[in-house]
N, C-alpha and C positions, 0 to 999 in steps of 0.2 A: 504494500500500500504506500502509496506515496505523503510523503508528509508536509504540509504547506510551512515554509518560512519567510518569515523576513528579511529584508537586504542586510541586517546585519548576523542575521542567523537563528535568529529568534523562533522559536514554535510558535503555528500561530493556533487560539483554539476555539478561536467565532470568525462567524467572518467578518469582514469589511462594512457591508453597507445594511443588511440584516438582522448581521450579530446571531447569525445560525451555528449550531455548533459542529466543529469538526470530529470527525474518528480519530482519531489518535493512534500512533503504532502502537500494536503489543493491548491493546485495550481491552477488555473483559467486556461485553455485555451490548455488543456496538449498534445493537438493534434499538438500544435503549438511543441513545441519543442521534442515531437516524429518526427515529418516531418523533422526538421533541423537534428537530428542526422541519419535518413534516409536518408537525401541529402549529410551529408559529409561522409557516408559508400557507399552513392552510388562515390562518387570522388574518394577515394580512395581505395578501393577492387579493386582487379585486373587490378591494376593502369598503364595504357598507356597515355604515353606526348606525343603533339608534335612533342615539341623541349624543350632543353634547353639552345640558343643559345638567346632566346629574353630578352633585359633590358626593354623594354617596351611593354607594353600590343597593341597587335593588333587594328586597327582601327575599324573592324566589326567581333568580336568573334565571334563563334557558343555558342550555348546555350549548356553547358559540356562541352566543349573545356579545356583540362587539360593542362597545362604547366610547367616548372618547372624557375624562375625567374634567370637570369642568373648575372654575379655580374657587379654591377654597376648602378642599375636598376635604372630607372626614371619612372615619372609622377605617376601613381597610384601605380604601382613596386616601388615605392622608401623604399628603408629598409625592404626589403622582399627578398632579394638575396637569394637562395637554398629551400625557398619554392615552395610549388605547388599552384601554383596559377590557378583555377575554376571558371569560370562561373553558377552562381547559379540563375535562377529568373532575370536575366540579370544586375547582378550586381558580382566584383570577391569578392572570397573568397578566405583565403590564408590556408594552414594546414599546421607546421611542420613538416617536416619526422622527423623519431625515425632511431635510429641505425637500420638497417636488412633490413628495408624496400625495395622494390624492384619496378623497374619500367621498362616500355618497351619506349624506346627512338623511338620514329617512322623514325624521321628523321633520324637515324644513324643505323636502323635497328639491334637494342642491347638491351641485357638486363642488367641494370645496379644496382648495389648497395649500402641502402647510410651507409656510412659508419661517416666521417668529411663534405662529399658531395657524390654526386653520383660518384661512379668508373667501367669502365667496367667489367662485369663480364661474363669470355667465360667459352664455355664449357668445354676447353681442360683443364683451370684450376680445374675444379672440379674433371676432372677424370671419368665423365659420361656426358650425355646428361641432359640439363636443360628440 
């Protein structure tokens, strides 16, 4: 198996833009963290929330249930503001957005982009249809 490094030799053990995680040489178990970076591509690939209006997590999420943490956030949301916050195995998980990234706000009926945070993004701005 080949193992990813850095230019100065470093292992690397997520990736880059993701942050999925790698198999590692000699690893025990590699099914297991093939599965996990299966389940945060499946959260975030053609990423639909929600809302992003909640500071706390719902009382009885759906299993996938994606949201994006809104500020101020309390009880398991605390200090997670502008992440996306998933239901995995029925426990959350959180992922950073990255600049570009794009999501569909269900509740507001929008496509939005994050840029500092999400910003709406219409069509009329682009000049074409999304």
């Amino acid at each position: 198996m080949m193992a990813f490094t850095t230019s100065n030799g470093a292992i690397m053990t997520k990736s880059q833009h993701l942050n999925l995680p790698f198999i590692q040489p000699a690893q025990a178990q590699k099914h297991i963290t093939h599965n996990e970076a299966l389940l945060l591509l499946d959260a975030v690939v053609q990423l639909s929330v929600l809302t992003a209006e909640l500071a706390a997590p719902p009382e009885t999420p759906e299993e996938g249930a994606r949201y994006i943490v809104a500020p101020d956030a309390a009880a398991e949301w605390a200090g997670r503001e502008g992440q996306i916050a998933v239901v995995i195995s029925g426990d959350w998980t959180f992922v950073t957005p990255q600049t570009g990234w794009r999501a569909w706000m269900e509740d507001r009926a929008g496509l939005y982009i994050w840029a500092v945070s999400y910003t709406h993004l219409r069509a009329h701005e682009t000049g074409r249809n999304l």
